[in-house]
N, CA, C, O and CB atoms as a CASP TS submission, in Angstrom:
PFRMAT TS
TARGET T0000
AUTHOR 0000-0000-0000
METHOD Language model
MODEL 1
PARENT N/A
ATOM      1  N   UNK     1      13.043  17.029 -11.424  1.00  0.00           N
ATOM      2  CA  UNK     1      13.817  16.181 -10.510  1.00  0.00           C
ATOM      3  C   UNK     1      13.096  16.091  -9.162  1.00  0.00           C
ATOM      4  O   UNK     1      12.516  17.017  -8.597  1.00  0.00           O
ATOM      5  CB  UNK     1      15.263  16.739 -10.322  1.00  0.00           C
ATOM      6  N   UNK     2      13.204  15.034  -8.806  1.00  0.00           N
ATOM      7  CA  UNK     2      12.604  14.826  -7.059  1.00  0.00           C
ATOM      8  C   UNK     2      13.610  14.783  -6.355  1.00  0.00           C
ATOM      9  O   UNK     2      14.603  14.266  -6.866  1.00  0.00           O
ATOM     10  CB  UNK     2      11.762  13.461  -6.585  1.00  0.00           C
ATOM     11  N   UNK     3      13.698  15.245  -5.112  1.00  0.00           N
ATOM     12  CA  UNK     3      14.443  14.873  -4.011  1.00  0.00           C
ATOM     13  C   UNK     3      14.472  14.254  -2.899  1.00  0.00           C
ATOM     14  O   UNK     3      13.447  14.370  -2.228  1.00  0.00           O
ATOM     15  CB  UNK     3      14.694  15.460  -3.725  1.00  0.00           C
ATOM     16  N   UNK     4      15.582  13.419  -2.323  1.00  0.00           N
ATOM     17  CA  UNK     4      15.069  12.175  -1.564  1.00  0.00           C
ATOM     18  C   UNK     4      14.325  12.380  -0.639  1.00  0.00           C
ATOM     19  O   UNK     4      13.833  11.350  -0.177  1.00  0.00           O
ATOM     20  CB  UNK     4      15.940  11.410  -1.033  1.00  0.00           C
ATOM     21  N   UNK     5      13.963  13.516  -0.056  1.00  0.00           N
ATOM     22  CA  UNK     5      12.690  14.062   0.709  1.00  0.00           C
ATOM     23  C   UNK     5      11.464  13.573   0.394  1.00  0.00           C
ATOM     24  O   UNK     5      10.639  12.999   1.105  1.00  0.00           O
ATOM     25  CB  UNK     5      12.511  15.417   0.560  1.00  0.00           C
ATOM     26  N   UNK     6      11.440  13.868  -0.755  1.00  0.00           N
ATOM     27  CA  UNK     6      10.047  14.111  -1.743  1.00  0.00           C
ATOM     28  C   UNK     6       9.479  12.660  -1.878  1.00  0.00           C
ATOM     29  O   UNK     6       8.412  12.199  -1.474  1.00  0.00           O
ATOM     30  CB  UNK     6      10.417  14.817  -3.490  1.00  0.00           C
ATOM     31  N   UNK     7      10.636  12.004  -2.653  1.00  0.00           N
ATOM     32  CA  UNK     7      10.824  10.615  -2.257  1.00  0.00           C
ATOM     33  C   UNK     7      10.354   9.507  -1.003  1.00  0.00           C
ATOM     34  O   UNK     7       9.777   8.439  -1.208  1.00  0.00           O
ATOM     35  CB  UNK     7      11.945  10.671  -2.208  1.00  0.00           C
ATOM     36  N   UNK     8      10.752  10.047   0.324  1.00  0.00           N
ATOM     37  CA  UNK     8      10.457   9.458   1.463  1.00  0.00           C
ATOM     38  C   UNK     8       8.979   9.727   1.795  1.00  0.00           C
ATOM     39  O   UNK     8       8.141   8.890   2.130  1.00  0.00           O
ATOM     40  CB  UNK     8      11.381   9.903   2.484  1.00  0.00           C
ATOM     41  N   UNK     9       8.836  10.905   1.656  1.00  0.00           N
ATOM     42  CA  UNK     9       7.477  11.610   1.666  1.00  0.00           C
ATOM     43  C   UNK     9       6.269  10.259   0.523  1.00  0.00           C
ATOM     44  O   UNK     9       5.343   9.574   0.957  1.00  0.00           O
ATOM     45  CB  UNK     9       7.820  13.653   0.723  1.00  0.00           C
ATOM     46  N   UNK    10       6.707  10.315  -0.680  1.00  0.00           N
ATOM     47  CA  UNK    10       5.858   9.677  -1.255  1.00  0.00           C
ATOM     48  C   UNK    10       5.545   8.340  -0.723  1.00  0.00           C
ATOM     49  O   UNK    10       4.446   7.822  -0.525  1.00  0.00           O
ATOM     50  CB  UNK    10       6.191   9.670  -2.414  1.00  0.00           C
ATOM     51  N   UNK    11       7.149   7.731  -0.463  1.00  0.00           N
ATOM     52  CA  UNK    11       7.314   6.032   0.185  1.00  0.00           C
ATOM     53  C   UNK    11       5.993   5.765   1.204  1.00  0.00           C
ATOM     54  O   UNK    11       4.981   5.067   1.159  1.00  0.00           O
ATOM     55  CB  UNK    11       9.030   5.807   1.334  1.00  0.00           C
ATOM     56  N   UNK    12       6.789   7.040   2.461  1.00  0.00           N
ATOM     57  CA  UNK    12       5.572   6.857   3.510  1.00  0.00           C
ATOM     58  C   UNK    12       4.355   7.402   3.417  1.00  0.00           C
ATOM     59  O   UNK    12       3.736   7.432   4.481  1.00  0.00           O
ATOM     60  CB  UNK    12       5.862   7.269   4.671  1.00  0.00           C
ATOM     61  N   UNK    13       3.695   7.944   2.258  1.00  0.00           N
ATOM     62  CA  UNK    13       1.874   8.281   1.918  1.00  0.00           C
ATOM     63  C   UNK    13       1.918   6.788   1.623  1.00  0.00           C
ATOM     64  O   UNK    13       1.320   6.093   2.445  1.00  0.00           O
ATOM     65  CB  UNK    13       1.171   9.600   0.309  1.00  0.00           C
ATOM     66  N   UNK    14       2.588   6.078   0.474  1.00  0.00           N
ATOM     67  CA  UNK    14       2.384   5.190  -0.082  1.00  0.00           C
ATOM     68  C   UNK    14       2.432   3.532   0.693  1.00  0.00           C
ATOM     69  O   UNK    14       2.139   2.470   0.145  1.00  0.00           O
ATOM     70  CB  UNK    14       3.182   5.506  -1.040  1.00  0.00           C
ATOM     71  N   UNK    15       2.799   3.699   1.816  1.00  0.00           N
ATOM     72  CA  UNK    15       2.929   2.730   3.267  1.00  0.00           C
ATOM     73  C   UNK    15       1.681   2.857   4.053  1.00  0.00           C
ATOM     74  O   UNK    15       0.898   1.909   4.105  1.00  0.00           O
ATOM     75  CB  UNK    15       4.230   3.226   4.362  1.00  0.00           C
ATOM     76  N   UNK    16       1.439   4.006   4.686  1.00  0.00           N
ATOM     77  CA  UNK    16       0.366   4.460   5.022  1.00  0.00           C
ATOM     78  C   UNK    16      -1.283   4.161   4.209  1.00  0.00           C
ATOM     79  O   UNK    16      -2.372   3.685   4.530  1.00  0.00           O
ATOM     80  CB  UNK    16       0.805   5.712   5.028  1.00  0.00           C
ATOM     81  N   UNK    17      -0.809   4.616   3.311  1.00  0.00           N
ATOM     82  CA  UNK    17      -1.988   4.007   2.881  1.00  0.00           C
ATOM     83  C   UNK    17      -2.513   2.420   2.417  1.00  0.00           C
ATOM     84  O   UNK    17      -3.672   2.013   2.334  1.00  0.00           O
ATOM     85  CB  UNK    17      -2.142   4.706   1.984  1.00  0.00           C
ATOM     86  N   UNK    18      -1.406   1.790   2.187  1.00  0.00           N
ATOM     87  CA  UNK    18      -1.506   0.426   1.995  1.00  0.00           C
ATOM     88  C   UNK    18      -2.089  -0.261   3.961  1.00  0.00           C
ATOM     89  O   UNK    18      -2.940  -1.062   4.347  1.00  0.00           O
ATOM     90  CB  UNK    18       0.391  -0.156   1.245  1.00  0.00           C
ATOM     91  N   UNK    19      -1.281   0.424   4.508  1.00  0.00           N
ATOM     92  CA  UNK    19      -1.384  -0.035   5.819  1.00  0.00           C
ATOM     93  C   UNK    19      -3.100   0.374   6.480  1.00  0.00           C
ATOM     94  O   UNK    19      -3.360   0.138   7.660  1.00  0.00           O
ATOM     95  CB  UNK    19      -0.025   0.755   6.689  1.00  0.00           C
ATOM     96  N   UNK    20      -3.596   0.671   6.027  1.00  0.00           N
ATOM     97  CA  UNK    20      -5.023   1.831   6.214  1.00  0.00           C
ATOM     98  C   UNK    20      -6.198   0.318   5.431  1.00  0.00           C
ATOM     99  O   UNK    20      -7.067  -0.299   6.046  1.00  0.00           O
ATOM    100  CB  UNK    20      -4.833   4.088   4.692  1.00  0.00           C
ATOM    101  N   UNK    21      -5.807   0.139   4.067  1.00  0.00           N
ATOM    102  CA  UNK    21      -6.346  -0.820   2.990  1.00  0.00           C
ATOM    103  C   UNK    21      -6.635  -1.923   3.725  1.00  0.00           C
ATOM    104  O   UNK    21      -7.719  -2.505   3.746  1.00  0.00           O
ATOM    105  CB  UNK    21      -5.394  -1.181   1.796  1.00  0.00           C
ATOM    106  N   UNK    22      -5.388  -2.280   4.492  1.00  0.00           N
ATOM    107  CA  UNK    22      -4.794  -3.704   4.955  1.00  0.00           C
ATOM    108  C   UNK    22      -5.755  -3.442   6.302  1.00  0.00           C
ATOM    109  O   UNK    22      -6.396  -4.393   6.749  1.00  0.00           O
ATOM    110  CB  UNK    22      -2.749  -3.930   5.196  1.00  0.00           C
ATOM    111  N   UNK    23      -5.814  -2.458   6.775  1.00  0.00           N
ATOM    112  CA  UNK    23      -6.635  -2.733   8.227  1.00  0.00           C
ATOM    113  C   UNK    23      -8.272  -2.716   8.132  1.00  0.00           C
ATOM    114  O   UNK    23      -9.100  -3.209   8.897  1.00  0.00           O
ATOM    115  CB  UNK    23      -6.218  -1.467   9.373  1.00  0.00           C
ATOM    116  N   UNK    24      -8.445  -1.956   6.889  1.00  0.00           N
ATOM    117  CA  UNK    24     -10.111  -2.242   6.602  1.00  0.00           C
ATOM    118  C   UNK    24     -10.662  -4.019   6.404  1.00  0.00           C
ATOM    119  O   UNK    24     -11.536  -4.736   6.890  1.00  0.00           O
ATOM    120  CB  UNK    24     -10.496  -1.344   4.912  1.00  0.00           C
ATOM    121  N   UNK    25      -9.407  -4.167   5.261  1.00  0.00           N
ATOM    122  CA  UNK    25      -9.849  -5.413   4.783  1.00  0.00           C
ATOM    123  C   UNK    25      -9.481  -6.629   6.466  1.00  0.00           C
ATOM    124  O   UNK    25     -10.262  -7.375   7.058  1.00  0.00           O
ATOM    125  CB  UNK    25      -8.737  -5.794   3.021  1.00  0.00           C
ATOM    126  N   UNK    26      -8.577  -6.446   6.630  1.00  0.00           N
ATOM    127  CA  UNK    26      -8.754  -6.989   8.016  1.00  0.00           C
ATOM    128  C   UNK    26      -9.793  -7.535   8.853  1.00  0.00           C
ATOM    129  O   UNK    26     -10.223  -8.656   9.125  1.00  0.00           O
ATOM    130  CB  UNK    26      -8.470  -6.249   8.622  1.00  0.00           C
ATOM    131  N   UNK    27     -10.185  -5.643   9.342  1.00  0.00           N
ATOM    132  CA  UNK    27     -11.602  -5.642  10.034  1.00  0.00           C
ATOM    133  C   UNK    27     -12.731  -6.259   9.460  1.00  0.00           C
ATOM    134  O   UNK    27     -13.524  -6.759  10.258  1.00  0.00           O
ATOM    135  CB  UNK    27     -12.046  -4.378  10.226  1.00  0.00           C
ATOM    136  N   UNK    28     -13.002  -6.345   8.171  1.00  0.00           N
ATOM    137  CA  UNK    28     -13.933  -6.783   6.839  1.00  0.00           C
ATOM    138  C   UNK    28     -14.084  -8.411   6.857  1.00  0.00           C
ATOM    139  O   UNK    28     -15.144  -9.031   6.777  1.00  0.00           O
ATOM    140  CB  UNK    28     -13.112  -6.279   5.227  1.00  0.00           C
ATOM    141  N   UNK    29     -12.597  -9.026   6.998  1.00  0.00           N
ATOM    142  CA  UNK    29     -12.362 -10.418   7.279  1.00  0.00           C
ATOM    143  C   UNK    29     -12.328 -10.759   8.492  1.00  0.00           C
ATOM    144  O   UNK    29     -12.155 -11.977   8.535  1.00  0.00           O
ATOM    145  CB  UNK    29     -11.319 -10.863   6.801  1.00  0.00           C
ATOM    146  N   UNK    30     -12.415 -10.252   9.660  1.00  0.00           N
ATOM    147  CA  UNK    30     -12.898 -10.518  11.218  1.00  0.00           C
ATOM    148  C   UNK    30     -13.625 -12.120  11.739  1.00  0.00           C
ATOM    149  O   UNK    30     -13.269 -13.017  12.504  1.00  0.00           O
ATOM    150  CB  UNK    30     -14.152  -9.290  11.484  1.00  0.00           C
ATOM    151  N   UNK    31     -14.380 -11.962  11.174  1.00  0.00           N
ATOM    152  CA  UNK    31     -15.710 -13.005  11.327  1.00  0.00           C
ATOM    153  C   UNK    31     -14.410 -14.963  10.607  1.00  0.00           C
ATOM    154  O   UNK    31     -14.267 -16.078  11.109  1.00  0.00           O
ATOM    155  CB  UNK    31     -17.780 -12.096   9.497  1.00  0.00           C
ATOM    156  N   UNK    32     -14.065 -14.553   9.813  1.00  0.00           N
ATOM    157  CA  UNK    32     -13.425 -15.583   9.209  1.00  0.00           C
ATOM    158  C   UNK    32     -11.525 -15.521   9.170  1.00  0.00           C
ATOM    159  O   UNK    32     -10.774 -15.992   8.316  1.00  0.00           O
ATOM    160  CB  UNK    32     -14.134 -15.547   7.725  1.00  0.00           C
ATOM    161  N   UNK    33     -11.257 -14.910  10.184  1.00  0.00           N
ATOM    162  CA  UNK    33      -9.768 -14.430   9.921  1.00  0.00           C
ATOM    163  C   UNK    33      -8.681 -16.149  10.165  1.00  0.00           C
ATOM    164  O   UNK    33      -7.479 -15.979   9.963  1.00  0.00           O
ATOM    165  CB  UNK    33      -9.315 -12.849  11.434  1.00  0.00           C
ATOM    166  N   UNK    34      -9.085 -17.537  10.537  1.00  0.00           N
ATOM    167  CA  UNK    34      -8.146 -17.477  10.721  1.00  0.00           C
ATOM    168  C   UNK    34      -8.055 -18.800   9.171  1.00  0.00           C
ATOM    169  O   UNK    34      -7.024 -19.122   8.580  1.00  0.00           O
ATOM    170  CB  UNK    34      -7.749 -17.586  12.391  1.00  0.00           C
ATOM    171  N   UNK    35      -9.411 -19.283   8.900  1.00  0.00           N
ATOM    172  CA  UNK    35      -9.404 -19.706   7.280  1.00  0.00           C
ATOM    173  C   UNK    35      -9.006 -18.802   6.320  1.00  0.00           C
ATOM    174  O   UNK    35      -8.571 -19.155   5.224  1.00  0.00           O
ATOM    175  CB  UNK    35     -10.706 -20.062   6.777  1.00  0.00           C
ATOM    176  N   UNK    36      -9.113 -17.813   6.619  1.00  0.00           N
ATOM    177  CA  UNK    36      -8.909 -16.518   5.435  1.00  0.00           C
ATOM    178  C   UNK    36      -7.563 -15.872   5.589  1.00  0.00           C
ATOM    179  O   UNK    36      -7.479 -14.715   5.177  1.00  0.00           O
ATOM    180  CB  UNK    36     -10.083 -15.185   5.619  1.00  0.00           C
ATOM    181  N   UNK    37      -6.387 -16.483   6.167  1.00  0.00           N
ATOM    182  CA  UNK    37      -5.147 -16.380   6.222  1.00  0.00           C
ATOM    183  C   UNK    37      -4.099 -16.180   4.819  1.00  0.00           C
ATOM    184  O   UNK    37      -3.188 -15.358   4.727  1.00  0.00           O
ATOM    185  CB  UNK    37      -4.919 -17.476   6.932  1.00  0.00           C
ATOM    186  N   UNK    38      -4.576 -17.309   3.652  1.00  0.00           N
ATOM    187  CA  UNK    38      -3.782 -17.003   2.936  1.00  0.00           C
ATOM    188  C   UNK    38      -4.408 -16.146   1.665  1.00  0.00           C
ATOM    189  O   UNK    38      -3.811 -15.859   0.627  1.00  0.00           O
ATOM    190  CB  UNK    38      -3.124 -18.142   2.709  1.00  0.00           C
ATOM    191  N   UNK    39      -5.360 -15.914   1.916  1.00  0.00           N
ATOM    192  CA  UNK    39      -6.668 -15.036   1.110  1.00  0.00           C
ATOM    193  C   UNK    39      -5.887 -13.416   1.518  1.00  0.00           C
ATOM    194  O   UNK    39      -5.353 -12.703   0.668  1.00  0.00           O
ATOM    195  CB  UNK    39      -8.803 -15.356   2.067  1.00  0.00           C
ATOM    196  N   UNK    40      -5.971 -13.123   2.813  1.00  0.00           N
ATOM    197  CA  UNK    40      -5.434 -11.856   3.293  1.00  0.00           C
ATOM    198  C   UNK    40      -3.691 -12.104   2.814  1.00  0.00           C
ATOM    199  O   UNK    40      -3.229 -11.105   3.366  1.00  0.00           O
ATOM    200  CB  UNK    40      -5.786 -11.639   5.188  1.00  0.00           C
ATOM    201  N   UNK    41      -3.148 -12.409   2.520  1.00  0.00           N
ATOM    202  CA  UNK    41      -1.425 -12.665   2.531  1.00  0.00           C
ATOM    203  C   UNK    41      -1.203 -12.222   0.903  1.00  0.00           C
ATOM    204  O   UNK    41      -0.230 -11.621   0.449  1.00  0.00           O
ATOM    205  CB  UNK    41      -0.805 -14.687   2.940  1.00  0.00           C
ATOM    206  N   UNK    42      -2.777 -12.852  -0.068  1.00  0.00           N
ATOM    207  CA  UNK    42      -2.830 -12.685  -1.347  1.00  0.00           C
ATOM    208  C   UNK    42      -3.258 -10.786  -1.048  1.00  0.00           C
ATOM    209  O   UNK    42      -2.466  -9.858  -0.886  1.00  0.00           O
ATOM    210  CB  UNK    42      -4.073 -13.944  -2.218  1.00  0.00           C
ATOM    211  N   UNK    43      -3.964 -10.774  -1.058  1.00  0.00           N
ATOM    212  CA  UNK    43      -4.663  -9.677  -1.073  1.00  0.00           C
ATOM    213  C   UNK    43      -3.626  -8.255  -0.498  1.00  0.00           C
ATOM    214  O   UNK    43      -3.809  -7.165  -1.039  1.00  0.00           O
ATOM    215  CB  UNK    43      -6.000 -10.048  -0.150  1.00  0.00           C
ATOM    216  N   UNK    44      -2.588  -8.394   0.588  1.00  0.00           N
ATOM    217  CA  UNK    44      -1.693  -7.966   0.924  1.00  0.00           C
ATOM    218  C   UNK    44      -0.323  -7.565  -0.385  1.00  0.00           C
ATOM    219  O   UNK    44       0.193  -6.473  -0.623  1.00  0.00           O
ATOM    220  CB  UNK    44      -1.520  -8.891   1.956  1.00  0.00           C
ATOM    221  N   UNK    45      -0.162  -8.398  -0.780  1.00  0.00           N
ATOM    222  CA  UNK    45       0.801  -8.873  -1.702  1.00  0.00           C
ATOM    223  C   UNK    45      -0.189  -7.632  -2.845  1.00  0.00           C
ATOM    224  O   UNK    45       0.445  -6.667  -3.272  1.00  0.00           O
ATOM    225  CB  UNK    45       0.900 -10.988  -2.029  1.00  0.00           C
ATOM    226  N   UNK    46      -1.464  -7.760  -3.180  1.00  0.00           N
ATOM    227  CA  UNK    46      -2.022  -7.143  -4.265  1.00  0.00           C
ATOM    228  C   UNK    46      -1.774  -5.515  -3.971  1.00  0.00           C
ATOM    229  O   UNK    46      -1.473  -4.676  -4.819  1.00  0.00           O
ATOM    230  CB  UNK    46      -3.607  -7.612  -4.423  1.00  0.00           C
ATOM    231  N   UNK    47      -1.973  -5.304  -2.606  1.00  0.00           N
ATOM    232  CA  UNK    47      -2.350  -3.883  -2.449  1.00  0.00           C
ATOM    233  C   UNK    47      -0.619  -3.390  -1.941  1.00  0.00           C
ATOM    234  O   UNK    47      -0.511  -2.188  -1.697  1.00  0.00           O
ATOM    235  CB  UNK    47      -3.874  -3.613  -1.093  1.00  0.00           C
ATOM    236  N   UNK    48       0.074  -3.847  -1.857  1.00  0.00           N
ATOM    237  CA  UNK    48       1.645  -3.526  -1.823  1.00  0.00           C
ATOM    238  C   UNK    48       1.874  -3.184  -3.563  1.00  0.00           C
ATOM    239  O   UNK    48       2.560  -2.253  -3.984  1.00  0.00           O
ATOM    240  CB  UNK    48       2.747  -5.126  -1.134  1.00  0.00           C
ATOM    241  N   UNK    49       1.066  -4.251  -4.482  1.00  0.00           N
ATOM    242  CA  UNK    49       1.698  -3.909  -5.919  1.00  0.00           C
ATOM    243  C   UNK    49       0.945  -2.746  -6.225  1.00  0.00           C
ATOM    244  O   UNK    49       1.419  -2.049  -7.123  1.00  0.00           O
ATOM    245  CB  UNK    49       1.551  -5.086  -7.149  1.00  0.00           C
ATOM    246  N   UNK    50      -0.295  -2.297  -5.610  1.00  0.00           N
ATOM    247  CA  UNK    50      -1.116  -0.817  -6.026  1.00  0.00           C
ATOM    248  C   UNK    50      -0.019  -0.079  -5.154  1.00  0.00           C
ATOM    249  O   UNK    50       0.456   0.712  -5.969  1.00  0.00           O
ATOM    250  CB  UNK    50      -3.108  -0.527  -5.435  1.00  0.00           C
ATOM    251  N   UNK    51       0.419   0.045  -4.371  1.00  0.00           N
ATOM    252  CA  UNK    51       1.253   0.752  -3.622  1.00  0.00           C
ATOM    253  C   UNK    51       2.169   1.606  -4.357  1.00  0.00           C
ATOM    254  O   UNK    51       2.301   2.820  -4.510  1.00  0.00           O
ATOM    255  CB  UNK    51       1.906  -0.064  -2.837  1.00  0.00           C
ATOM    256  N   UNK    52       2.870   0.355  -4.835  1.00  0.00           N
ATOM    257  CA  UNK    52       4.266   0.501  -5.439  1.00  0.00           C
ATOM    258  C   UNK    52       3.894   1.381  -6.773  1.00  0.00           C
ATOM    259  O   UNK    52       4.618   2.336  -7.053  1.00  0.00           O
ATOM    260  CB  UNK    52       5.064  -1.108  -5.808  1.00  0.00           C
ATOM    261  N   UNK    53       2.667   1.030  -7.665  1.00  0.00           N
ATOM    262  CA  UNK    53       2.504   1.749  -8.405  1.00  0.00           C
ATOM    263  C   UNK    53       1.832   2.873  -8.000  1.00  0.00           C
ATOM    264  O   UNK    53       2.088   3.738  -8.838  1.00  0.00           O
ATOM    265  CB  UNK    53       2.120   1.221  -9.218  1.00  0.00           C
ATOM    266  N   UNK    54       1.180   3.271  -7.241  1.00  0.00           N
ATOM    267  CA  UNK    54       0.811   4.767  -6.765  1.00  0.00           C
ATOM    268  C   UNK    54       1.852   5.390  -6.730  1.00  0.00           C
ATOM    269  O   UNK    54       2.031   6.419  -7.382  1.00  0.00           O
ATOM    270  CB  UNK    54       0.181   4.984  -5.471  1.00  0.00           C
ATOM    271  N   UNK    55       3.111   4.616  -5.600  1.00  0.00           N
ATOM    272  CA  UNK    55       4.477   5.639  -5.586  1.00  0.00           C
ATOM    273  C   UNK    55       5.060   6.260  -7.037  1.00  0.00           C
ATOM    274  O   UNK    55       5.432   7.395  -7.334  1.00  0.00           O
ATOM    275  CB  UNK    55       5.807   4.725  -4.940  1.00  0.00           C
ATOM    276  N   UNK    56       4.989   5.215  -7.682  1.00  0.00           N
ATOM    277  CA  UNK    56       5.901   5.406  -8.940  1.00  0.00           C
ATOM    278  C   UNK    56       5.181   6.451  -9.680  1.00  0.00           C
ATOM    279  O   UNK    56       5.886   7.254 -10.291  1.00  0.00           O
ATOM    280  CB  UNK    56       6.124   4.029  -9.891  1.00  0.00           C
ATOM    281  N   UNK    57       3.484   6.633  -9.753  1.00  0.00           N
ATOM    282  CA  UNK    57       3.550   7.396 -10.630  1.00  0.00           C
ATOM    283  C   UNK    57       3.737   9.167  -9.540  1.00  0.00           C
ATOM    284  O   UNK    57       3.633  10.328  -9.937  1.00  0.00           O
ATOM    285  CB  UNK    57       2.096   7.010 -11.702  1.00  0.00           C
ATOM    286  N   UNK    58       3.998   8.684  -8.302  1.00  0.00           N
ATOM    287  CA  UNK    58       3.881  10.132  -7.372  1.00  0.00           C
ATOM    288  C   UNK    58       5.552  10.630  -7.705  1.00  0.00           C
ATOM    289  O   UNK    58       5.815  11.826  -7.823  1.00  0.00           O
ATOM    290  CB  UNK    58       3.460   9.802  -5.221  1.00  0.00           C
ATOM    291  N   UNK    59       6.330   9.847  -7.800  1.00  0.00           N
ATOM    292  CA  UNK    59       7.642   9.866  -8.307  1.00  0.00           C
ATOM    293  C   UNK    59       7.574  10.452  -9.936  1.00  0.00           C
ATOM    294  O   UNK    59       8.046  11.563 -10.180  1.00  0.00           O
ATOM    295  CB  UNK    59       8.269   8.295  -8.163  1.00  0.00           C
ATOM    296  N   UNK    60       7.093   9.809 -10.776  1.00  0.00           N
ATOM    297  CA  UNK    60       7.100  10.478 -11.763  1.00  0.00           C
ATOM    298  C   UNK    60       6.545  11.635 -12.313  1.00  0.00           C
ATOM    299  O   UNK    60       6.978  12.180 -13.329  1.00  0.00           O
ATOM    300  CB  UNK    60       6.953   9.912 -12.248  1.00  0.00           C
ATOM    301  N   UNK    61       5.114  12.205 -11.324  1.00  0.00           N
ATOM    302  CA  UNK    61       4.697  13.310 -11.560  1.00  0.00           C
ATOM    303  C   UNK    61       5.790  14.285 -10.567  1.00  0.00           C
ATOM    304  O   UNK    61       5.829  15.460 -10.932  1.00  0.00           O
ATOM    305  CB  UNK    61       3.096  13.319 -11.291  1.00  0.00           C
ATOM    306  N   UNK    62       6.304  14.083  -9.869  1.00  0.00           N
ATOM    307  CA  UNK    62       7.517  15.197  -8.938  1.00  0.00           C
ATOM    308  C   UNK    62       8.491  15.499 -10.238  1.00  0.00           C
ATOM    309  O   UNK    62       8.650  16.632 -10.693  1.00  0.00           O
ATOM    310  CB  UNK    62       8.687  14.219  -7.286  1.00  0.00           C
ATOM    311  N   UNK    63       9.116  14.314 -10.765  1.00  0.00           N
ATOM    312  CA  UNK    63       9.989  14.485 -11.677  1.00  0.00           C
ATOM    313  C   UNK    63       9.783  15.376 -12.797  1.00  0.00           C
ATOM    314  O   UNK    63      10.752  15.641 -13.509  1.00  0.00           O
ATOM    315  CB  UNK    63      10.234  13.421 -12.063  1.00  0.00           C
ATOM    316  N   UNK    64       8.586  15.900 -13.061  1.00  0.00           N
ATOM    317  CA  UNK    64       8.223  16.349 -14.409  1.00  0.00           C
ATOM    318  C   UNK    64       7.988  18.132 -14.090  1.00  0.00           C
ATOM    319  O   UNK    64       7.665  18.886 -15.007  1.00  0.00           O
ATOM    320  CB  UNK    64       6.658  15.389 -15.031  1.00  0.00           C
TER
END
């Protein structure tokens, strides 16, 4: 079992690090940021769904 601690704990590694992803690729897209608007919005959207699955499996290894 996890507890909603454990839980919040995972949420915010799993925020944090998306937010870390999002500022490389950022800095990376600099030179072209304001054509490359919906390129970064895609790419955002991608690394929220790695997110979500990092959490889940950090959730499911607590649970076990």
């Amino acid at each position: 079992m996890f507890t909603a601690q454990a839980q919040a704990q995972a949420q915010a590694q799993a925020q944090a690090q998306a937010q870390a992803q999002a500022q490389a690729i950022d800095s990376y897209l600099h030179p072209c940021r304001a054509r490359d608007l919906q390129f970064r919005a895609c790419t955002s959207k991608q690394l929220l769904a790695e997110s979500l699955k990092s959490w889940r499996r950090s959730i499911v290894s607590l649970e076990k």
